[in-house]
C-alpha positions in Angstrom: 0.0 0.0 0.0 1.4 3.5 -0.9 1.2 4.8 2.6 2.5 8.6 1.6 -0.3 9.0 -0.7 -3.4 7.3 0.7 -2.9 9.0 3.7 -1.4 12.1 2.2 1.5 12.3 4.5 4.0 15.2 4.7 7.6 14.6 5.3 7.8 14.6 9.1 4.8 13.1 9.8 4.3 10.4 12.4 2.3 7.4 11.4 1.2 4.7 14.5 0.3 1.3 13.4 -1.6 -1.0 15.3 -3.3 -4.7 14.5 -7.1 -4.3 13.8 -8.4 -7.9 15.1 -11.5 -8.9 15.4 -13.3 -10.2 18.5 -12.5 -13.8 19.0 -16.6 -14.4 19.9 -17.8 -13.9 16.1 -20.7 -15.8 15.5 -21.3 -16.2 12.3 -18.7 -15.7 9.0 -20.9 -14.1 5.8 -18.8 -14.9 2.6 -19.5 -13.2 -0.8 -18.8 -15.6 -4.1 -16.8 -14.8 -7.2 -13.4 -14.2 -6.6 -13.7 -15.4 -2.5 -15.2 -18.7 -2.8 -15.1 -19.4 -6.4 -12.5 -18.5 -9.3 -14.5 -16.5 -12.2 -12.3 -13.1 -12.4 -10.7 -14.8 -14.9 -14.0 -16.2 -16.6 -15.8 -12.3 -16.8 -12.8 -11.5 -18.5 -12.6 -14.2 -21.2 -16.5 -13.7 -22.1 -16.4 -10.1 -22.2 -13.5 -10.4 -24.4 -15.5 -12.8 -26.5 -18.3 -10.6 -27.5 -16.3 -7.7 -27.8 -13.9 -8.9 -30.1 -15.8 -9.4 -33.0 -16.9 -5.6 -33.0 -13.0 -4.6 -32.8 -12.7 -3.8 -28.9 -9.9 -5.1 -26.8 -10.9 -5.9 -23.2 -8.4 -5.4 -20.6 -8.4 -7.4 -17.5 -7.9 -4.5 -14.9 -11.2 -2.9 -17.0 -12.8 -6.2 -15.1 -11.3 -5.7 -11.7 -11.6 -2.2 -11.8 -15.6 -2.4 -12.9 -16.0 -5.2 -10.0 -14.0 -3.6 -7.3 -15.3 -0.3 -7.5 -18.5 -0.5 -8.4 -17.7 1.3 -11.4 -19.4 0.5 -14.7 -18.1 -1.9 -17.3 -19.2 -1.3 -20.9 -18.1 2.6 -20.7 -14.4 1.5 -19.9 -14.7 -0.6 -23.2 -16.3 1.5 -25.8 -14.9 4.9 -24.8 -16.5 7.0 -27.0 -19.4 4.9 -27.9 -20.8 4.4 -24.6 -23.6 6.4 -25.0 -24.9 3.8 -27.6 -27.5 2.2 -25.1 -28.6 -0.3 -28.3 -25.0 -1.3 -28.8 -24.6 -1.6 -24.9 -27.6 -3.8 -24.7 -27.0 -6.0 -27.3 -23.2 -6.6 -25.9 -25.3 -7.5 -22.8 -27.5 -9.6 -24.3 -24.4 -11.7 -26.2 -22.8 -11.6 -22.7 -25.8 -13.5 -21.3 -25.9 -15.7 -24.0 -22.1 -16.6 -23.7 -21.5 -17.0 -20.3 -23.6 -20.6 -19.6 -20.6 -22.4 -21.9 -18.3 -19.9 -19.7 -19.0 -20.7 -16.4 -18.9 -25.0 -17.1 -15.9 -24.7 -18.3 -14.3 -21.8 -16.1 -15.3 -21.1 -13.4 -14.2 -23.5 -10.0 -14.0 -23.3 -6.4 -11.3 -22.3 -5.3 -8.8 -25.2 -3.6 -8.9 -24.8 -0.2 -12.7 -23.7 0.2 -13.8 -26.6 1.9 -11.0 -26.7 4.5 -11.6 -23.0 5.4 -15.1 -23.7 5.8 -15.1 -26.6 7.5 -12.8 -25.5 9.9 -15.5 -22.8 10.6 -18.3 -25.0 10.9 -16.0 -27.2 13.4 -15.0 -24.0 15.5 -18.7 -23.4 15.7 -19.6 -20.7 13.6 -22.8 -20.7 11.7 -22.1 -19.7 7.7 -23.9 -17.5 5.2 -23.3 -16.1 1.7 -24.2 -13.2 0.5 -23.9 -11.8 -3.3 -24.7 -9.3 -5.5 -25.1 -11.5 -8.4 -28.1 -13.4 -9.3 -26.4 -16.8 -7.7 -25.2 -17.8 -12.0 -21.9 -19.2 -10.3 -23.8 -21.2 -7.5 -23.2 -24.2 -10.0 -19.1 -24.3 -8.8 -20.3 -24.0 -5.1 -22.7 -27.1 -5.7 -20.2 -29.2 -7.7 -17.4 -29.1 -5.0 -19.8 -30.0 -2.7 -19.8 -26.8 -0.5 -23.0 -25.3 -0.9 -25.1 -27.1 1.9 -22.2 -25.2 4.2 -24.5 -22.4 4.2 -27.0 -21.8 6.7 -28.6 -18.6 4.7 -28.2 -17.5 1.0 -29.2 -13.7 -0.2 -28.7 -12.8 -3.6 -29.6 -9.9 -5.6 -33.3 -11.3 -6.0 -33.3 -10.8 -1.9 -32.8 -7.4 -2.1 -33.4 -3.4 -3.5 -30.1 -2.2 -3.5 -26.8 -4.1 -4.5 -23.7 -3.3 -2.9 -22.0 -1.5 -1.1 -25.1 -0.7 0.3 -25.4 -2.7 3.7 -29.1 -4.3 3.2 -28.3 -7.8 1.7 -25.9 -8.3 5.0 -28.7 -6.7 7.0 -30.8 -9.3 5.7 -28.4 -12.3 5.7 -27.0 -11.9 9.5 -31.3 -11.3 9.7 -31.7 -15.1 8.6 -28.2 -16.2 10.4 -30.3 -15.1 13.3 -26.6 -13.3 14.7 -26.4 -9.2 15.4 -24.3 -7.6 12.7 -20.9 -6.5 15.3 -20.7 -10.5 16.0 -20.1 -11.4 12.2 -17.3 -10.8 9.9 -17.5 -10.4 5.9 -15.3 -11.9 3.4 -15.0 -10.4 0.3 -12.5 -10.0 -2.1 -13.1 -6.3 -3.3 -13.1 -3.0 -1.9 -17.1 -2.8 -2.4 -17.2 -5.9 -0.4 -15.7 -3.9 2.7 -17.7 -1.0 2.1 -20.7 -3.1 2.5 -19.4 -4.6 5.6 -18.8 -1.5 7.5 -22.3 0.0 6.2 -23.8 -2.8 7.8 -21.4 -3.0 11.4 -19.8 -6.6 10.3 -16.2 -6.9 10.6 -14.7 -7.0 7.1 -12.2 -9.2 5.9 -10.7 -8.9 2.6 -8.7 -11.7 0.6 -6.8 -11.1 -2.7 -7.9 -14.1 -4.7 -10.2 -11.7 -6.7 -10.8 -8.3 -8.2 -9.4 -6.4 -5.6 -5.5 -5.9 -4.4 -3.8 -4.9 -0.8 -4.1 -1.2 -2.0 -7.9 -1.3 -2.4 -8.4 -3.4 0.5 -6.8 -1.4 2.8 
């Protein structure tokens, strides 16, 4: 992380650090789902590249990451100039949603290690949630690896009014976890992700097996 600029130090200036740990009495762990549980960064690139191709656009990967860790929009990065073309946009939508069913089979995985991490959590007592602000498309990798019946409550963006980082889907999920929010942590891999968790009074915690990096986290 580039301390001098993100906190806009001055030569001279004193800088305490300190560990930031959560309570060791969590009860419940809420985990959002591409690029924590499963591996799909890579996918979104590879069919966004696919439909943009043929219409002479180069997709950049950090135009992926940037778009899912900030919240900002996609398509505008891509097009440039011709993002104002909502019928182009659409129908680069609609070949996206088309696309990404052959995608995902082949692409998109859990990530190795998953079920260790979870189990371990289920073993140390904790009771587990997810919550996304996709539609659940990548639920498929959960199920075949066997991990999602970890869950004790799913939200999704069918739960709720406003996606992320808006705090309601963890609102809702530590809700159906039955927990208080200060007695759960969120894992997420983007800086959205901790946004949401400190709208909502969970303790975030961010890994860097997706969109986001240590700079964004922090």
């Amino acid at each position: 992380v580039g301390l001098r600029a993100l906190l806009e130090l001055v030569d001279g200036a004193r800088v305490t650090v300190a560990a930031a740990v959560p309570p060791p009495d969590l009860d419940a762990v809420v985990f959002d789902v591409d690029g924590t549980l499963v591996d799909s960064i890579g996918a979104y690139h590879l069919v966004a590249s696919r439909v943009a191709e043929p219409h002479g656009y180069v997709v950049e990967a950090t135009m992926v990451r940037r778009a899912l860790d900030a919240d900002v929009p996609f398509w505008p990065q891509v097009l440039g100039d011709r993002a104002g073309d909502d019928a182009f946009v659409a129908m680069l939508r609609t070949a996206t949603r088309a696309a990404w069913p052959d995608i995902l089979r082949d692409h998109v995985r859990a990530f190795d290690g998953a079920r260790a991490a979870l189990q371990a959590l289920r073993d140390a007592g904790l009771r587990l949630g997810i919550c996304t602000a996709s539609g659940g498309e990548t639920f498929a990798a959960l199920e075949a690896a066997g991990l999602f019946g970890f869950f004790d409550a799913v939200v999704t963006a069918a739960d709720v009014t406003h996606r992320k980082p808006h705090p309601e889907g963890l609102v809702r999920c530590v809700e159906r976890l039955g927990v208080a929010p200060s007695r759960a942590a969120y894992v997420g891999d983007t800086a959205v992700d901790v946004r949401a968790s400190r709208a909502a009074g969970l303790w975030p915690v961010g890994v860097l097996t997706g969109a986001g990096d240590g700079a964004s986290l922090a």
